[in-house]
N, C-alpha and C positions, 0 to 999 in steps of 0.2 A: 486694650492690647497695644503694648508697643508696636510703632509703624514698623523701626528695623524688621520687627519679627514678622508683621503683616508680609512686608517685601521679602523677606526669605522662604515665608510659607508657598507666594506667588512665583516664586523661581521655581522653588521641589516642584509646584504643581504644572509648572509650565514644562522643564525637562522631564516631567512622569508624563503629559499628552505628548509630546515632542518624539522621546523616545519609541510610545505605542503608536505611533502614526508611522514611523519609520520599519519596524518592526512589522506589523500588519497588514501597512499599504504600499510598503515600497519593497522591503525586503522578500517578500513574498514571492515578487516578479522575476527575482536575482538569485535563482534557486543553483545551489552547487548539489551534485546528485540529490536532488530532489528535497533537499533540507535546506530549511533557511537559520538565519540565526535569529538568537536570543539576546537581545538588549534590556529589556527589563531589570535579567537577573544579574548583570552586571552593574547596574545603577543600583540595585536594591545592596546589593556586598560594600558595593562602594561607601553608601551612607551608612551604611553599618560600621565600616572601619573608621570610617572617618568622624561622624558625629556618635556612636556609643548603638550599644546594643539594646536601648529602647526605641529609640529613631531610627533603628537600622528593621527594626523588627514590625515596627508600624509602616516606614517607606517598603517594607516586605510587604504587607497587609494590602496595603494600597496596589502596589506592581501586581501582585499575586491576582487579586481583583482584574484588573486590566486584562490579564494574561488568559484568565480561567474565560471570561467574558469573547475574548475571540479565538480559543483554541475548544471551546463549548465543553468544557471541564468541568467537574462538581467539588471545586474547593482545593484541588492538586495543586495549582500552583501558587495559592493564598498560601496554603499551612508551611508549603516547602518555601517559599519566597520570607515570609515569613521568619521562618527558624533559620536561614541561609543570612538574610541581615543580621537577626539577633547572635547568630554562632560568630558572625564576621565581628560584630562589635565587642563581644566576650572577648575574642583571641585579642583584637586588638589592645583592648584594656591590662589583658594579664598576660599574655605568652608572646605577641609580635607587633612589630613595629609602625608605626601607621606611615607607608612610605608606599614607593610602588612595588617592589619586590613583594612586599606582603599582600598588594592589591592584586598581582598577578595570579600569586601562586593561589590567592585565596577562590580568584574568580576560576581560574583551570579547576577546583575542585568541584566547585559550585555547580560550573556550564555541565560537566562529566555527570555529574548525581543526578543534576534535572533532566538530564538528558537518558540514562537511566530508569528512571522514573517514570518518563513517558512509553517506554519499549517495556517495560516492564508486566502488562496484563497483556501484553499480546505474546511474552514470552510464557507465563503462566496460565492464564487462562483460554488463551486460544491454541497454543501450542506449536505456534510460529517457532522456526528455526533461527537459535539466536544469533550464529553467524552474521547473517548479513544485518540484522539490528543494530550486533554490537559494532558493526562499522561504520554505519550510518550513525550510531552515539557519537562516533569519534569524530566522524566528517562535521557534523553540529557542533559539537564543543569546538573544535580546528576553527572552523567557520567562524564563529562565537568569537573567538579567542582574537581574530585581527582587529574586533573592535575595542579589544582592552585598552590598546592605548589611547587611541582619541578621546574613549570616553573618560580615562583618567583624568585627561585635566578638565575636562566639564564638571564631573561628579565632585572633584577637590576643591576646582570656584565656589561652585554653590554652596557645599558643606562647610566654607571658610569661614570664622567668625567676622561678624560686622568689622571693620578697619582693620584688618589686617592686609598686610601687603602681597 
């Protein structure tokens, strides 16, 4: 194995613990009504636009893992973290641009659906009134959504090809 690649394999791996440490151990404490945010899913979109929609859809794999692991999940946020890279990498390839306009608008889709997703068996099968969910959705993705840019330029470092400027 090429070192270059050794050393970019150790950055993904270091901003995917970095990230879930943030997110888990810090973010937790920093509750806006009672929702914290989602950084994973931001970094998993990220590398998806930006490195192609098989690396978006494995750094999906990987996030998704982390996520399911402290939210005590069975596979929810693997398949969706997952298909959320691989979708980000597809658009970027064929339909939008790999810039930040497209990192925004892609992750406000993203943070909303997972965020969804979660409220979603306590809307159906416990019969929870979806009001106050779907606004707790939105304060999450809001939430969500202040970390797009910082982690923009992280996520574009790492993803950059070896010597580029």
């Amino acid at each position: 194995m090429d070192i270059a690649k050794l050393k970019k394999a150790a950055l993904h791996l270091g901003l995917l613990v970095l990230l879930y440490i943030l997110q888990t151990d810090v973010f937790t404490h920093l509750r806006i009504a009672s929702v914290c945010p989602m950084l994973l899913p931001i970094a998993a979109v990220g590398f998806g636009l930006f490195e192609g929609g098989l690396r978006g859809g494995l750094w999906g794999i990987a996030a998704g893992i982390f996520c399911d692991v402290s939210a005590g999940t069975n596979f929810l946020f693997t398949i969706y973290l997952c298909v959320a890279g691989f979708t980000a990498g597809f658009l970027s390839e064929f339909v939008m641009a790999r810039g930040f306009p497209s990192f925004f608008v892609m992750n406000a889709a993203a943070l909303v659906f997972g965020a969804l997703l979660q409220v979603f068996p306590l809307i159906v099968y416990h019969n929870a009134p979806p009001a106050p969910l779907l606004v707790s959705v939105l304060i999450q993705a809001a939430y969500s959504m202040i970390f797009v840019i910082p982690l923009y330029f992280f996520v574009r470092r790492a993803a950059r090809p070896r010597g580029s400027a």
